[in-house]
C-alpha positions in Angstrom: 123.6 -135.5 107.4 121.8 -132.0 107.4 118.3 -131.5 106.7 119.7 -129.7 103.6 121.3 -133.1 102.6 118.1 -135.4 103.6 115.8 -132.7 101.0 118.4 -133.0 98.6 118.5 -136.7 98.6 114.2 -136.9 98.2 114.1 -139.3 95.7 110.4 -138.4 95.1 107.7 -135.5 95.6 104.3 -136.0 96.1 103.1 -136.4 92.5 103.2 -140.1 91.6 100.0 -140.4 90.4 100.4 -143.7 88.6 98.0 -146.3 89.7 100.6 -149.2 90.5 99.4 -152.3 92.3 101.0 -154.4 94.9 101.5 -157.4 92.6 103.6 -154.7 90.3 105.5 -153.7 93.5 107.1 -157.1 94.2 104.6 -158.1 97.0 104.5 -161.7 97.6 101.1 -163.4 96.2 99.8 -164.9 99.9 99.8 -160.6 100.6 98.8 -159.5 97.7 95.8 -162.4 98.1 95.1 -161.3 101.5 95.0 -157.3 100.6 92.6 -157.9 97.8 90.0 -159.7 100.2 90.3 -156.4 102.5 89.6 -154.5 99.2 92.9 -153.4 98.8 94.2 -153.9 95.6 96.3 -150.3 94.3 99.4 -148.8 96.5 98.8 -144.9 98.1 101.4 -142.9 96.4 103.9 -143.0 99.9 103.3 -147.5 99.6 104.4 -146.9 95.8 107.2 -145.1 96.4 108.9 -146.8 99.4 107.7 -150.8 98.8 110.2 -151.6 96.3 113.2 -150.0 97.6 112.2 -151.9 101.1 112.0 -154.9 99.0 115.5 -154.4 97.4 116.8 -154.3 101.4 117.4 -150.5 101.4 117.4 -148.5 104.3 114.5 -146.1 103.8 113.4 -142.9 105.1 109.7 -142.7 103.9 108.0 -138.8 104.6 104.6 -138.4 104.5 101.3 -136.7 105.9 99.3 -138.3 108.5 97.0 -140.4 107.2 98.8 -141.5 103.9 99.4 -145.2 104.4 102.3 -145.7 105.8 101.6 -149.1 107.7 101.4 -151.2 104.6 104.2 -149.2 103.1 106.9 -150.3 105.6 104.5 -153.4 106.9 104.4 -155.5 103.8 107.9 -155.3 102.8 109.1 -156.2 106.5 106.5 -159.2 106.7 107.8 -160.4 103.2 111.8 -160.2 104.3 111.4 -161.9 107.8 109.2 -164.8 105.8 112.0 -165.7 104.2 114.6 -165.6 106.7 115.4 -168.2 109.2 114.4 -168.0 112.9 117.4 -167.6 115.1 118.3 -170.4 117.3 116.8 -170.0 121.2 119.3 -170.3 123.4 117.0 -169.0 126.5 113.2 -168.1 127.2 113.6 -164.4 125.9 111.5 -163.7 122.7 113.9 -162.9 119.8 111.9 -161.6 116.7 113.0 -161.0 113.5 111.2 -157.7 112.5 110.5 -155.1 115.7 108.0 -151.8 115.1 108.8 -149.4 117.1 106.5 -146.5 117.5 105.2 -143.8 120.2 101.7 -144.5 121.4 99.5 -147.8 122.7 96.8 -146.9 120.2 98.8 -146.8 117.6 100.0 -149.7 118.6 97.1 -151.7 118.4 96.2 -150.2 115.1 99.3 -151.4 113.6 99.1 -154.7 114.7 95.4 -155.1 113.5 96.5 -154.1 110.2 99.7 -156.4 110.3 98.4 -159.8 112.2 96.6 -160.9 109.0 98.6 -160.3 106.3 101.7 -161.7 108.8 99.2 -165.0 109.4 99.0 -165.2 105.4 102.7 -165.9 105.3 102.8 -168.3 108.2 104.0 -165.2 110.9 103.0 -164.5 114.4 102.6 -161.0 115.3 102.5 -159.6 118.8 102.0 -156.0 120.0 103.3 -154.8 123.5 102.6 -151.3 125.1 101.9 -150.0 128.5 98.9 -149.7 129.9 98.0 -153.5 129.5 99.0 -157.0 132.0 102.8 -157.2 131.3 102.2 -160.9 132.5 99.7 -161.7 129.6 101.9 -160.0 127.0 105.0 -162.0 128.8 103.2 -165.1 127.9 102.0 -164.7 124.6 105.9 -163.6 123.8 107.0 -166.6 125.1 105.0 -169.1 122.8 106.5 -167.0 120.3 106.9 -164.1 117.9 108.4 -163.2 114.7 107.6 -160.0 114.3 106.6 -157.8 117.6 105.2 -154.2 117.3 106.1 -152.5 120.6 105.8 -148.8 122.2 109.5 -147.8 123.7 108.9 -148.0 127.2 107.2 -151.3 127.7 110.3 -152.6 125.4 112.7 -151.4 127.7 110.7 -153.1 130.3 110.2 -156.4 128.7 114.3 -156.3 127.8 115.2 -155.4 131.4 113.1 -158.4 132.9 115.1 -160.9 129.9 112.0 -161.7 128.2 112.6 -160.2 125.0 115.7 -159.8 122.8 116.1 -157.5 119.8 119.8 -158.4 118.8 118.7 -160.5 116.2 116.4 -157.7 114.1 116.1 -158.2 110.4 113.9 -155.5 110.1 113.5 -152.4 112.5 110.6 -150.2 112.0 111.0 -146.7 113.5 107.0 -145.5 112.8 106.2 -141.5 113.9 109.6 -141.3 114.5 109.2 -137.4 115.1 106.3 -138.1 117.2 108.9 -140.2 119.5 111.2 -137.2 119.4 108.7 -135.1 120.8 107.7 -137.2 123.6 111.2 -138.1 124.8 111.8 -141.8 123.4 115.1 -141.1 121.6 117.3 -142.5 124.4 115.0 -145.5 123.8 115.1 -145.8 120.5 118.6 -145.6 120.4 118.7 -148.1 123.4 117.6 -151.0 120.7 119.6 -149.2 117.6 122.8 -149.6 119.7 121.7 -153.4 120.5 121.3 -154.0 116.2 124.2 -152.2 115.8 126.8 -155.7 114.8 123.7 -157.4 113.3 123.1 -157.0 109.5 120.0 -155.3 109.3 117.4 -153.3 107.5 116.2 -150.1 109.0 112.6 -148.1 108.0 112.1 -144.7 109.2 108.4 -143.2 108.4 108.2 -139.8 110.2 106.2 -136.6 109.2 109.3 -134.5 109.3 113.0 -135.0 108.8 114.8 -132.5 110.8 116.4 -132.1 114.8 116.2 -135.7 116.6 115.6 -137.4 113.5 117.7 -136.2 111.4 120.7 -137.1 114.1 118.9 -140.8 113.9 119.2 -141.3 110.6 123.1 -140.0 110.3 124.3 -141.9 113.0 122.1 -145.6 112.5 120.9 -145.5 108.7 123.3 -147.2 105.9 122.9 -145.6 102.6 119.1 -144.6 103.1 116.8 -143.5 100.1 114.5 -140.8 100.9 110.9 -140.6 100.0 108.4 -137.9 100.2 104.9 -137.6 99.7 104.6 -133.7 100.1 101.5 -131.4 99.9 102.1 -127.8 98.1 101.3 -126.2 101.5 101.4 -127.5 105.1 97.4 -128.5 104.9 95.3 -130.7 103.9 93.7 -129.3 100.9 90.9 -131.7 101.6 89.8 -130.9 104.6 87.6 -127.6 104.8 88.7 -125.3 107.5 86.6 -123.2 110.0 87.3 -121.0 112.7 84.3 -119.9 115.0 84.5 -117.2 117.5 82.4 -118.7 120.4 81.0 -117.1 123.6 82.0 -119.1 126.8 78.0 -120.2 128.0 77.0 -121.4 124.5 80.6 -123.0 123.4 79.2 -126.4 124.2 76.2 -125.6 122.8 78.0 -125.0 120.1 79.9 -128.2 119.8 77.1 -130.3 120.4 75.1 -128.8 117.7 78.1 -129.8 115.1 78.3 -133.1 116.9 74.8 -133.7 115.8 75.2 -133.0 112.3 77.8 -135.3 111.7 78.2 -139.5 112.3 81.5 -139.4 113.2 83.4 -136.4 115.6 86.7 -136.3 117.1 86.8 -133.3 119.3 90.2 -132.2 120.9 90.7 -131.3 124.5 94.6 -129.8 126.6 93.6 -131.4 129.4 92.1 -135.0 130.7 89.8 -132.7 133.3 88.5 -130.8 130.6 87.9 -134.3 128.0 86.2 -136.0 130.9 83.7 -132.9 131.8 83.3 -131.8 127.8 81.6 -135.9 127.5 79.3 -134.6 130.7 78.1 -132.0 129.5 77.7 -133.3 125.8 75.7 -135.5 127.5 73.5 -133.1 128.9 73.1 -131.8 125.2 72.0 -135.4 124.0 75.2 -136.1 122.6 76.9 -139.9 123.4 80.7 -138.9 123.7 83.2 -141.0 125.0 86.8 -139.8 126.2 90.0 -141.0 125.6 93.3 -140.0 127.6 96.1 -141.7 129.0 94.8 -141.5 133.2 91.7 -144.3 131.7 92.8 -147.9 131.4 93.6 -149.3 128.2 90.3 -151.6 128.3 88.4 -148.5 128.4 90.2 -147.0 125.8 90.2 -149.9 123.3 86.3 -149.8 124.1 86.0 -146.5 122.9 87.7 -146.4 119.9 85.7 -149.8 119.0 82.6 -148.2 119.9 84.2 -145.3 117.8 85.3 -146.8 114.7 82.1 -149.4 114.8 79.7 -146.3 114.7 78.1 -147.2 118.2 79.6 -143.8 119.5 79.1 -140.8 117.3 81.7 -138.8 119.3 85.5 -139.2 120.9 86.6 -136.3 123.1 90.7 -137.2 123.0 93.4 -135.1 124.7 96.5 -134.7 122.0 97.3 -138.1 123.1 95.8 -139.6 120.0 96.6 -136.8 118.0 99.5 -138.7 115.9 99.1 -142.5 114.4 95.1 -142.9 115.8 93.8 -144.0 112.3 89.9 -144.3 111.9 88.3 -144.4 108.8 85.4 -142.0 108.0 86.1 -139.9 110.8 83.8 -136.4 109.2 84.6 -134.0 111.5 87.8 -133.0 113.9 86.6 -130.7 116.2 89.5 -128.3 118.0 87.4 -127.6 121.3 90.4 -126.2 122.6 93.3 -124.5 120.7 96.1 -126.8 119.9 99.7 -125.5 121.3 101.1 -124.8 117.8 100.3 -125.5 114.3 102.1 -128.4 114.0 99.9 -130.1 116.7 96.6 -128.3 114.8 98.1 -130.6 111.8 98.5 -133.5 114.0 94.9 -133.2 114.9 92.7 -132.2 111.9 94.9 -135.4 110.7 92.6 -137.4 112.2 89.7 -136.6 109.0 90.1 -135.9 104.9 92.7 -139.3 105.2 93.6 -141.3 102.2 92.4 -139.2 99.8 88.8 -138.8 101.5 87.3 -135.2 102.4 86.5 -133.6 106.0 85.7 -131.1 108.1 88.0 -129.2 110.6 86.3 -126.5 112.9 88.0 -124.5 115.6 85.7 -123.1 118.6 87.3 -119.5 119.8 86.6 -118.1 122.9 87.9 -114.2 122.3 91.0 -114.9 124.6 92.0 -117.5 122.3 91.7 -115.5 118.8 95.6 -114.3 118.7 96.6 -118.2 119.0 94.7 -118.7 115.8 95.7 -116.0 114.1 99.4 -117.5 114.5 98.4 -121.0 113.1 96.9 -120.0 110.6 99.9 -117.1 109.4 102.1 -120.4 109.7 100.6 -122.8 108.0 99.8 -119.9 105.1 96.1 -120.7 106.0 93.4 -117.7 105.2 90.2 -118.2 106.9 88.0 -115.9 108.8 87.1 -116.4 112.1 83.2 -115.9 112.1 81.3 -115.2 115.4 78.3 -118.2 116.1 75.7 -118.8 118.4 74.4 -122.8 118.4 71.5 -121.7 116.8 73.0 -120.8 113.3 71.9 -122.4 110.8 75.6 -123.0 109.2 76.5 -125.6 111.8 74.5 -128.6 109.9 76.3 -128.1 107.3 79.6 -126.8 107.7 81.1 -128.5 104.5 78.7 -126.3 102.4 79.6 -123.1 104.5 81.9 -120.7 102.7 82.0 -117.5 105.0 84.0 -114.8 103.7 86.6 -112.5 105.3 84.0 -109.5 105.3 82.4 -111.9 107.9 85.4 -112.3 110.2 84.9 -110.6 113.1 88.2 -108.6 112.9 
C-alpha cells in the first residue's frame, strides 16, 4: 500500500466538529463513569473518529497532530475489548497480556499508563508499563503478579521477552503509539519482532502516528488486515494556535534573553541538541533567577519523573529537554516552548512547539537566533509555509513579557 493509497483511503479530514460524547461512541459505562469524574465527558475530533471503528474490531490507522488525544482514542477501545475477553491459560511464569502498547519513549510511557491505569482499574484491569531506564527486577515482579494490558517501550520488551518473563503471542489488542517516531529512532526491527510473534493469533491492530509514509507505511501493508484510516489534518503543517516568533539574539545576552521569557510565563519548555548544553542552559538560568530543571536521557529515570512532576505540578516553572521529549511528552498548560537552539528540520520544530497550544488550547513558540543560525530558519519556516520575521532583541525589550500580544511585522525583520 502506497502513501497514495493510505490518503486515498482517509476516511475522515480534520473537520468533525460535532460534539459527540463517549456514551454516544459505544464506551462501556464503568469508562464513560470514570472519564466524567476526570472531567472528561465529549471526544477530541481524532477519539470521535477512530473509537467506534476500534470498537467494531477494525484495524485502524488513526493520523493526527501531537497533542490531539490520541491515548483515549486507541486506550478506551483496547481496555473495553480485552474486558471482555478471557485471560489465556498460564502454562509458565512469563506474563501473557491481552492488550500490549507499544510506543518509543519512557516518558511517554509513563504518561500513557497514568492516563490508562484508572480507567483499566474501572473495568477490573491491571495495567503495567515497562521501559528502560528503571529496575528490570521490580518491573519483573510486578509482571509476574500479573497483567492484562502492559504498555512497554521496544527495547525493554525485547529484553523482558529474551529473559522469558513476558509473552506477547496471545495479543488481542496491539497498540503501535508514535509509530513514526519509532521509525525514526530505529525500533522497526522491534516492532516487527512482536508483529511476527501475533502474526497466527487473531488480533486487532491500532496504529496512531503523525505521518503515514516510508517505515510506516511498509508496517501497515505487510501486518494491518483491512485497516480504516483516519485523519485529523490541519490546513497547513502548523499549529494555527500557537503564535510564532523568531528572535535574532546576540550570543552574551541569548540567555538573558531566555530567562527574561522564562519569567513572563508559568510554564516553559525550552529545547536544547545537546545534554551538555541542557545541563549548563539550567546553570546559568540559575544565575538569572530562573528554577529550570533538565531532562535528557544520560539522568536516571527517578530524576526525570521528578522533573516532569515538579513540571506538570507547577513547582518548577521551567524544563530544559534535549529532543528526547520532543514527541508523546504531554503536559497540560505548558505556555511557552522555547527553541533555545534550532531544531534539525521542521519536522522536529513541529515535534517541539507540540509540546504547547494542545487540545485546542493556545501558546507561544519563540525561536532564539544567533546570526549563524538565521539560514536554518529561514528553511523551516519556507517548509512549513510559515511567514514570520525574524526581529533582532536585547533582554531588555519590552516585547518579551508579553510575546502573545506581540505582532512584529516583516518591515521589522532584520533582513
Amino acid at each position: 500500500m502506497t502513501s497514495e493509497t493510505i490518503e486515498s483511503a482517509t476516511t475522515s479530514r480534520d473537520s468533525y466538529a460535532t460534539t459527540v460524547t463517549f456514551a454516544e461512541l459505544g464506551v462501556h459505562p464503568d469508562l464513560c463513569a470514570q472519564l466524567e469524574r476526570d472531567g472528561i465527558t465529549t471526544a477530541f475530533p481524532i477519539q470521535a473518529m477512530t473509537i467506534h471503528d476500534a470498537l467494531a474490531g477494525r484495524d485502524v490507522c488513526g493520523k493526527a497532530k501531537t497533542g490531539s488525544g490520541k491515548t483515549l482514542g486507541f486506550g478506551l477501545p483496547m481496555l473495553q475489548r480485552v474486558a471482555a475477553s478471557e485471560a489465556p491459560e498460564a502454562t509458565d511464569r512469563a506474563a501473557r497480556p491481552r492488550g500490549l502498547v507499544l510506543l518509543p519513549t519512557r516518558e511517554l510511557a509513563v504518561q500513557v499508563h497514568e492516563v490508562l491505569e484508572p480507567l483499566g482499574a474501572a473495568l477490573g484491569l491491571r495495567v503495567s508499563a515497562v521501559y528502560g531506564g528503571a529496575d528490570i527486577e521490580r518491573q519483573v515482579k510486578s509482571l509476574r503478579k500479573g497483567s492484562d494490558i502492559i504498555i512497554a517501550t521496544p527495547g525493554r520488551l525485547i529484553d523482558l521477552g529474551d529473559r522469558g518473563e513476558l509473552n506477547v503471542e496471545g495479543l488481542d489488542v496491539l497498540v503501535l503509539d508514535e509509530a513514526d517516531r519509532m521509525a525514526d529512532m530505529g525500533f522497526m526491527p522491534q516492532v516487527e519482532w512482536v508483529l511476527r510473534r501475533i502474526a497466527q493469533h487473531p488480533h486487532q491492530t491500532l496504529l496512531f502516528s503523525a505521518t503515514l509514509d516510508g517505515a510506516v507505511d511498509r508496517l501497515v501493508s505487510r501486518y494491518l488486515t483491512d485497516p480504516v484510516f483516519h485523519e485529523v489534518a490541519s490546513d497547513t503543517q502548523t499549529v494555527s494556535q500557537m503564535v510564532h516568533h523568531f528572535l535574532n539574539v546576540h550570543q552574551m545576552d541569548r540567555v538573558k534573553v531566555a530567562a527574561a521569557i522564562c519569567n513572563s510565563y508559568d510554564k516553559t519548555i525550552v529545547f536544547c541538541r545537546t545534554k551538555r548544553g541542557a545541563d549548563r542552559l539550567v546553570e546559568q538560568l540559575a544565575k538569572e533567577g530562573v528554577s529550570a530543571a533538565a531532562i535528557h536521557g544520560d539522568l536516571r529515570q527517578s530524576q526525570r519523573e521528578k522533573a516532569l512532576a515538579d513540571f506538570s505540578a507547577e513547582k518548577l516553572p521551567v524544563l530544559v529537554a534535549t529532543d528526547v521529549a520532543a514527541r508523546g511528552l504531554h503536559i497540560d498548560g505548558v505556555d511557552c516552548v522555547m527553541h533555545f537552539d534550532p531544531p534539525e528540520d521542521q519536522k522536529a520544530y513541529l515535534h517541539r512547539s507540540g509540546r504547547t497550544a494542545r487540545a485546542g488550547s493556545t501558546g507561544v513558540v519563540v525561536s532564539l537566533l544567533l546570526w549563524n543560525q538565521i539560514v536554518e530558519a529561514e528553511v523551516i519556516m519556507r517548509r512549513l509555509a510559515l511567514k514570520r520575521p525574524i526581529v533582532e532583541v536585547f533582554s531588555n525589550n519590552p516585547h518579551l513579557k508579553d510575546l502573545a500580544a506581540w505582532e512584529p511585522t516583516m518591515e521589522d525583520s532584520v533582513l
